[in-house]
DOGUTI-76284 format. One record per residue: residue in one letter; x, y, z of N, C-alpha, C in turn. Coordinates in pm, whole numbers, plus 50000, padded with zeros to 5 digits. Layout:
N
+-----+--------+---------+-------+---------+----------+-------+--------+---------+-------+
| res | n_east | n_north |  n_up | ca_east | ca_north | ca_up | c_east | c_north |  c_up |
+-----+--------+---------+-------+---------+----------+-------+--------+---------+-------+
|   A |      X |       Y |     Z |       X |        Y |     Z |      X |       Y |     Z |
...
+-----+--------+---------+-------+---------+----------+-------+--------+---------+-------+
This chain:
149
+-----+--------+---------+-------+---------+----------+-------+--------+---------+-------+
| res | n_east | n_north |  n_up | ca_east | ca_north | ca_up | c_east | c_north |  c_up |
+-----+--------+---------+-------+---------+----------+-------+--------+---------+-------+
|   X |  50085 |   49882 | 50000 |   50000 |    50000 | 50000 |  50089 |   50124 | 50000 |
|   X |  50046 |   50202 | 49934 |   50116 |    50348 | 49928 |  50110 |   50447 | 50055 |
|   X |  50201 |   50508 | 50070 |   50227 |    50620 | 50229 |  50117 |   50663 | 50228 |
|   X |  50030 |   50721 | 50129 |   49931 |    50758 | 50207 |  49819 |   50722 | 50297 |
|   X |  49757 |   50587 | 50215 |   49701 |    50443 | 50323 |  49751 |   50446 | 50421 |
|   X |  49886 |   50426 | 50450 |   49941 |    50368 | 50530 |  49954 |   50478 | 50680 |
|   X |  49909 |   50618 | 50605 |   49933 |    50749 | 50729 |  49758 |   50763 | 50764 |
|   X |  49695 |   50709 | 50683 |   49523 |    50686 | 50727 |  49515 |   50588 | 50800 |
|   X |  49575 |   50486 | 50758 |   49588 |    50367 | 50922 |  49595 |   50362 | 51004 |
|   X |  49745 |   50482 | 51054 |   49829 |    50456 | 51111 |  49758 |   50589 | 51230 |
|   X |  49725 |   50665 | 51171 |   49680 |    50807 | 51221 |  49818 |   50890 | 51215 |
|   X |  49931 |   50845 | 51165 |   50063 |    50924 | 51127 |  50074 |   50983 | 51003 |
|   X |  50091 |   51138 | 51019 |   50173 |    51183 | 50930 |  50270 |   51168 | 50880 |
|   X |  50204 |   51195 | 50671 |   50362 |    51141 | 50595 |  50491 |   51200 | 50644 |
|   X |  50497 |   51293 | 50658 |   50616 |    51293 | 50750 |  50707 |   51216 | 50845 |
|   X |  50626 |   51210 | 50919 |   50654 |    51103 | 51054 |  50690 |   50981 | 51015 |
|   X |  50646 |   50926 | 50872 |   50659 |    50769 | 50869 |  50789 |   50741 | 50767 |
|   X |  50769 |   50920 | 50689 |   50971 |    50877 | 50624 |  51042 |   50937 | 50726 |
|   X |  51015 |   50995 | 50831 |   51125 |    51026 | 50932 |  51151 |   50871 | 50974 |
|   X |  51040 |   50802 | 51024 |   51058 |    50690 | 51081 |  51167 |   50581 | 50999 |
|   X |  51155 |   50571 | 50831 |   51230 |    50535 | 50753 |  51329 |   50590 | 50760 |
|   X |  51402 |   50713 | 50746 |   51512 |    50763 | 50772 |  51630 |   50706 | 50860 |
|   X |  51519 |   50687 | 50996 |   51600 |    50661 | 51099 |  51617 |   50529 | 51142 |
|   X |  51573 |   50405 | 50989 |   51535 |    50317 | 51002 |  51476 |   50251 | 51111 |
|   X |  51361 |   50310 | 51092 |   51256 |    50216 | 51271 |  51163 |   50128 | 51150 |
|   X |  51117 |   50208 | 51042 |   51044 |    50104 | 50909 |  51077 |   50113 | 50819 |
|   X |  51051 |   50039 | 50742 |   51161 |    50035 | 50625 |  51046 |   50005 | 50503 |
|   X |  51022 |   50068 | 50378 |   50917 |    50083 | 50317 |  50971 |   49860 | 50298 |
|   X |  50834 |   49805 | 50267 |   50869 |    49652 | 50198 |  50913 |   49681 | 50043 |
|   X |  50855 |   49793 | 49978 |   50935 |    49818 | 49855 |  50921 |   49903 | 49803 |
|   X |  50955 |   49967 | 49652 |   50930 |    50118 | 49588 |  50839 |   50066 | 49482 |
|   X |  50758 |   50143 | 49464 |   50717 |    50106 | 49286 |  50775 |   50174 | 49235 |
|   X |  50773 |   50130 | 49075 |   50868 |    50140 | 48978 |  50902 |   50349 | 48961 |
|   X |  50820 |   50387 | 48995 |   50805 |    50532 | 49019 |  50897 |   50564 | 49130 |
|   X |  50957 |   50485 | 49220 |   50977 |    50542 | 49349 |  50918 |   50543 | 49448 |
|   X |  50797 |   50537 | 49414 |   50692 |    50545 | 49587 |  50731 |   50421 | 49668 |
|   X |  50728 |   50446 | 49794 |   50726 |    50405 | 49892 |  50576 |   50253 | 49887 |
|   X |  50659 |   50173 | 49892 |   50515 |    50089 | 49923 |  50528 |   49968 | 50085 |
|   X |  50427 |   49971 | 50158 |   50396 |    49957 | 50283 |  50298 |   49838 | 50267 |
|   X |  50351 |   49740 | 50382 |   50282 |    49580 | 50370 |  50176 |   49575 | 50504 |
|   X |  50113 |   49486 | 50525 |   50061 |    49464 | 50685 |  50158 |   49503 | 50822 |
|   X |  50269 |   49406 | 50771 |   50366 |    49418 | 50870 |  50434 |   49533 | 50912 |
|   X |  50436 |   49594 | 50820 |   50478 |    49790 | 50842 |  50400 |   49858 | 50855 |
|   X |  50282 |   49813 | 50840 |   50173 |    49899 | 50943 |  50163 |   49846 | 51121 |
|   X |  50176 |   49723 | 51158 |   50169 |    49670 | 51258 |  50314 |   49725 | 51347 |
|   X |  50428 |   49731 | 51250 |   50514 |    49791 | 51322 |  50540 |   49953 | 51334 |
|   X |  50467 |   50037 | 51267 |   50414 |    50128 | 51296 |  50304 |   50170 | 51400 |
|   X |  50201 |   50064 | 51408 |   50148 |    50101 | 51547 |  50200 |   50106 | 51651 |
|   X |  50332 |   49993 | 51659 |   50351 |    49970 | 51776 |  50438 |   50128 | 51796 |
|   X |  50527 |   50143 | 51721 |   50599 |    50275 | 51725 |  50495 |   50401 | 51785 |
|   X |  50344 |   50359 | 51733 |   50292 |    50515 | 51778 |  50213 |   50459 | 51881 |
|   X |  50222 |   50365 | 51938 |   50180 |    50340 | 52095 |  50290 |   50336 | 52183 |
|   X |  50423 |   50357 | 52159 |   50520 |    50391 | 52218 |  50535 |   50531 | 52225 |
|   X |  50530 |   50584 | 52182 |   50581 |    50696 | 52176 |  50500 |   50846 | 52238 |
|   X |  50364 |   50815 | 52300 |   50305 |    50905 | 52408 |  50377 |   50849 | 52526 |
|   X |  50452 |   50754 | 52587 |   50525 |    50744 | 52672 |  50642 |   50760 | 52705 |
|   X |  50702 |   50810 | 52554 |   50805 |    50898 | 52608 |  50934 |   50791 | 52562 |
|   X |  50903 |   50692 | 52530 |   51042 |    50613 | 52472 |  51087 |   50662 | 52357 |
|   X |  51206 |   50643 | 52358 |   51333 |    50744 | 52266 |  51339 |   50666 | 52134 |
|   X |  51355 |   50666 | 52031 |   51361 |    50641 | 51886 |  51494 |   50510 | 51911 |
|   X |  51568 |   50524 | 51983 |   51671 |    50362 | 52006 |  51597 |   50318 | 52087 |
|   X |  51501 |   50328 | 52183 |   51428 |    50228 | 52215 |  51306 |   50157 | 52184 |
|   X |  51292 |   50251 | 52095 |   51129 |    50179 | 51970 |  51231 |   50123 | 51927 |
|   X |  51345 |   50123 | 51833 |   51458 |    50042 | 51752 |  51488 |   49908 | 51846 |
|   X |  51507 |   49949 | 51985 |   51545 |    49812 | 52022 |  51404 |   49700 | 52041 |
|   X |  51305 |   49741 | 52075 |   51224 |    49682 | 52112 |  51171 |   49629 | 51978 |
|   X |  51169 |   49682 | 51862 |   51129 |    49657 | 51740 |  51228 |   49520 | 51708 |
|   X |  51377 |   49523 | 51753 |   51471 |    49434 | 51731 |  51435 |   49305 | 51790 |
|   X |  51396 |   49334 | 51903 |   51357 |    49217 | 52006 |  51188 |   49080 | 51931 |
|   X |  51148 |   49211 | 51879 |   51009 |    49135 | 51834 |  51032 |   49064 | 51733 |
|   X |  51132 |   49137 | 51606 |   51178 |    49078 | 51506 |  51222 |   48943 | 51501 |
|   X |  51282 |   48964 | 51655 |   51342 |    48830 | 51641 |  51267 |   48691 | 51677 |
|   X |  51151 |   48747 | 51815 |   51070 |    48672 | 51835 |  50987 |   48573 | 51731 |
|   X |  50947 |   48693 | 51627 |   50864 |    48672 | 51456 |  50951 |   48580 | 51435 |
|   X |  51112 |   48610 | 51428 |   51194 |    48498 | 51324 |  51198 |   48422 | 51368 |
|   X |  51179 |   48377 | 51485 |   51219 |    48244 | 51586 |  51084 |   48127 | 51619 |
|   X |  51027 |   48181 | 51542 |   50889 |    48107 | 51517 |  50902 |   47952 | 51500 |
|   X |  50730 |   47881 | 51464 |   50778 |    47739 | 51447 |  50898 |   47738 | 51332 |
|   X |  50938 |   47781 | 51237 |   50961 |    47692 | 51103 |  51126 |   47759 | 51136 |
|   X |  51175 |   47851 | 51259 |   51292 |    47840 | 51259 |  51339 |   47707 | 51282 |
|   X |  51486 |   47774 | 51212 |   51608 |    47646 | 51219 |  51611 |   47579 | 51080 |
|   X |  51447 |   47601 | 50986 |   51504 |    47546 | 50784 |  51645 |   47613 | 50767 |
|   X |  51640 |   47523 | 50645 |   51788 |    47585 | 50602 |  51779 |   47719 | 50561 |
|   X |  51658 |   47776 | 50550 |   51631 |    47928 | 50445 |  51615 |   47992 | 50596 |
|   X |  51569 |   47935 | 50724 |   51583 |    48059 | 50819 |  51632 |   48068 | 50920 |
|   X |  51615 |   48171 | 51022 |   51755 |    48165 | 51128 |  51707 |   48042 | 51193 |
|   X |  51799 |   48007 | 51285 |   51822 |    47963 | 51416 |  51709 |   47958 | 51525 |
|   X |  51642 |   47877 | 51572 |   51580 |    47877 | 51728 |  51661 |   47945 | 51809 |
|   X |  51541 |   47990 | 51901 |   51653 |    48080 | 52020 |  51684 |   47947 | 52087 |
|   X |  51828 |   48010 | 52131 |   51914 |    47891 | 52244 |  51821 |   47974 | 52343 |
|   X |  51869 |   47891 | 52462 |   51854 |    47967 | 52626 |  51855 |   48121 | 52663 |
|   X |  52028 |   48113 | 52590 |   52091 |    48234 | 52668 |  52013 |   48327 | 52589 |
|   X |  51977 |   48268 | 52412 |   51918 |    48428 | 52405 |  51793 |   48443 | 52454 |
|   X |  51709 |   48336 | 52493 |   51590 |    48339 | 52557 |  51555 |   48450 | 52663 |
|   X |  51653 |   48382 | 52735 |   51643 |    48474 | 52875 |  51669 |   48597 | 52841 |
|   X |  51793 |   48641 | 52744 |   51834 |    48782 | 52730 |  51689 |   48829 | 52661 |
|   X |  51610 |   48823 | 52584 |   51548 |    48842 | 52518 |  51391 |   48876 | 52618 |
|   X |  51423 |   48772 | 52684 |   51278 |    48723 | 52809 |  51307 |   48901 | 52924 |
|   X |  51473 |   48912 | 52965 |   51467 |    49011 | 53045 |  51464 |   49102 | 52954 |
|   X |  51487 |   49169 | 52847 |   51506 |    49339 | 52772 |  51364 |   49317 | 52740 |
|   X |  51230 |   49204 | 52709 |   51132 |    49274 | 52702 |  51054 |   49243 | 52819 |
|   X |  51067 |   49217 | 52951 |   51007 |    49241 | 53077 |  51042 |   49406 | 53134 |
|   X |  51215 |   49433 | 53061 |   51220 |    49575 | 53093 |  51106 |   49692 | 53030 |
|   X |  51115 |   49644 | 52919 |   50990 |    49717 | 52832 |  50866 |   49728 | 52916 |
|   X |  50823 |   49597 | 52937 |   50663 |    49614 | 53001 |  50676 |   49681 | 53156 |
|   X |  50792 |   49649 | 53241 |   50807 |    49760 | 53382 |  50750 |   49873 | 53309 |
|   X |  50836 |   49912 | 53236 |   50858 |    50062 | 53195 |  50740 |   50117 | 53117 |
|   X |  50671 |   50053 | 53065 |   50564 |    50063 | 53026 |  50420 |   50076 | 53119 |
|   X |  50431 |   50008 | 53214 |   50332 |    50002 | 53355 |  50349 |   50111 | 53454 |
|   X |  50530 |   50161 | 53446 |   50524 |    50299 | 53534 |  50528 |   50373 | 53410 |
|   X |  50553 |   50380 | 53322 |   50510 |    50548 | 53247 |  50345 |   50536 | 53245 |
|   X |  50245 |   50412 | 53225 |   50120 |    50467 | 53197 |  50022 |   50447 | 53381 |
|   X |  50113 |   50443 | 53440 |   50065 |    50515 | 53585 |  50128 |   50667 | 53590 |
|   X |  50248 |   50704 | 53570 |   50236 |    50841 | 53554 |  50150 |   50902 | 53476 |
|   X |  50120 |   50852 | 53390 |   50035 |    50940 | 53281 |  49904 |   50975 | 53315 |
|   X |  49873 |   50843 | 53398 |   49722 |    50795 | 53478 |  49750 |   50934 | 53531 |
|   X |  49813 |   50969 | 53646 |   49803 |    51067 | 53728 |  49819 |   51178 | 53716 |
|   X |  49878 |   51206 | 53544 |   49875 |    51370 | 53517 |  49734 |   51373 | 53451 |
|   X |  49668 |   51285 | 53415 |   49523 |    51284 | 53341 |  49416 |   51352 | 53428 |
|   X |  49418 |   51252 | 53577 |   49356 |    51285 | 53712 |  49421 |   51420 | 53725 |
|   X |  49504 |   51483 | 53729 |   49512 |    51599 | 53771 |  49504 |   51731 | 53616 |
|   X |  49482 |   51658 | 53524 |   49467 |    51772 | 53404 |  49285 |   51757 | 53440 |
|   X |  49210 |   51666 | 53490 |   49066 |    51686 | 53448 |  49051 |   51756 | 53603 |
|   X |  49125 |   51732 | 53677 |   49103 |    51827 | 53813 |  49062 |   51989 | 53778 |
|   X |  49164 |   52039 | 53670 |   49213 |    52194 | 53661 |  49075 |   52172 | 53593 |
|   X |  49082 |   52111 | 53500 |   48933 |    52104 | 53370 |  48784 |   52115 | 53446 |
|   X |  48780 |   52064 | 53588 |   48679 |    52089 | 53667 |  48676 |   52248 | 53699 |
|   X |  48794 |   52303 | 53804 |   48793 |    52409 | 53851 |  48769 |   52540 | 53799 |
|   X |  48827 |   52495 | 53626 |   48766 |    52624 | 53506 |  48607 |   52621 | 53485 |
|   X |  48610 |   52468 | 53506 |   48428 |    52499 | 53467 |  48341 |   52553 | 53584 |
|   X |  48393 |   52518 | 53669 |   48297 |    52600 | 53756 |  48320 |   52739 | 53844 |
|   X |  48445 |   52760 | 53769 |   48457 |    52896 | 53770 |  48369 |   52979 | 53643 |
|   X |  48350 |   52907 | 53529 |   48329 |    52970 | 53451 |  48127 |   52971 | 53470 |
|   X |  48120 |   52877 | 53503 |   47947 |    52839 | 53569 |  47930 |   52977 | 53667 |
|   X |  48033 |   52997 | 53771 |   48009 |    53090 | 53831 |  47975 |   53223 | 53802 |
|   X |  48069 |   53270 | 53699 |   48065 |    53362 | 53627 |  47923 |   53393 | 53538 |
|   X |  47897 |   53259 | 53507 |   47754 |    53266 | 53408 |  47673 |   53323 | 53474 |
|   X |  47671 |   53273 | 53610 |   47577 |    53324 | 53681 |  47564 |   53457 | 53762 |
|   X |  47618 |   53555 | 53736 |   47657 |    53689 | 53731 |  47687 |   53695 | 53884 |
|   X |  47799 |   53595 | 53923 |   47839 |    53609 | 54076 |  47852 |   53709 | 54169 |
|   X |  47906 |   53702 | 54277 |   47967 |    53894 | 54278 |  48068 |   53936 | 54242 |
|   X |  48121 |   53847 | 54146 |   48278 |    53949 | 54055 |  48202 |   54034 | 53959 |
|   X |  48088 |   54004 | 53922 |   47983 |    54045 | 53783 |  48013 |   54190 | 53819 |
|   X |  47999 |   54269 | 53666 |   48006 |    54398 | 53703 |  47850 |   54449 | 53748 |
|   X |  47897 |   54551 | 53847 |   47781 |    54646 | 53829 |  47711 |   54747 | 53744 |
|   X |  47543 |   54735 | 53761 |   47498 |    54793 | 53621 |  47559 |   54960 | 53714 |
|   X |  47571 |   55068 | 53625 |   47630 |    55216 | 53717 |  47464 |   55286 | 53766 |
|   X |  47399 |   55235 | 53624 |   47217 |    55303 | 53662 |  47143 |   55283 | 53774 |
|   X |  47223 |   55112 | 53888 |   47148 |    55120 | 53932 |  47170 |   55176 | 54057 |
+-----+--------+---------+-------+---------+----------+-------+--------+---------+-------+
């Protein structure tokens, strides 16, 4: 599918998704013969995940690493180990693999409790305007005075 599909999917701007190419986090699956950029399932799926990362504040090498980690998970599937694909994970990379994405999900559970709690306190302020502003409707005693009367 062409960038533009793919920024209606995604809710990302074309921008954002050749920055994202740039900095290789996606990588178009191919060009048509024109040059355009063309975008598969899988580069949309790894594009979501990039833009559900990224209201939390993880840094562009850590969408990259975590993107690395999944990749590999994908490759390590049943039909690893044919001669056409990688390797089963051994152990060691198991575990390495098992701890860098348990770090992810910590980090993921305290950034969206912080977030929880700036939400609770952004709809706090969002209360206190409205009923300041209710107050006001109601020609409180800040209301001006008419001078006639």
């Amino acid at each position: 599918m062409h960038i533009g599909l793919v920024a209606a999917r995604t809710g990302l701007s074309l921008r954002t998704i050749r920055h994202y190419d740039e900095v290789g986090l996606v990588r178009p699956s191919a060009r048509s013969q024109g040059g355009f950029r063309l975008y598969t399932e899988a580069d949309v799926t790894r594009l979501m995940v990039i833009r559900r990362m990224k209201p939390l504040g993880f840094t562009l090498e850590e969408m990259g690493e975590l993107l690395a980690i999944t990749d590999r998970l994908d490759q390590a599937g049943p039909a690893a180990g044919s001669a056409a694909g990688p390797a089963p994970l051994g152990a060691a990379e198991r575990a390495d693999l098992r701890a860098r994405l348990e770090r992810f999900e910590q980090a993921t559970q305290e950034r969206c409790a912080a977030l929880r709690i700036q939400l609770s306190r952004a709809e706090e302020f969002a209360a206190d305007l409205q009923q300041h502003a209710i107050y006001l409707a109601a020609d409180g005693p800040c209301a001006q005075q008419d001078p006639s009367s």
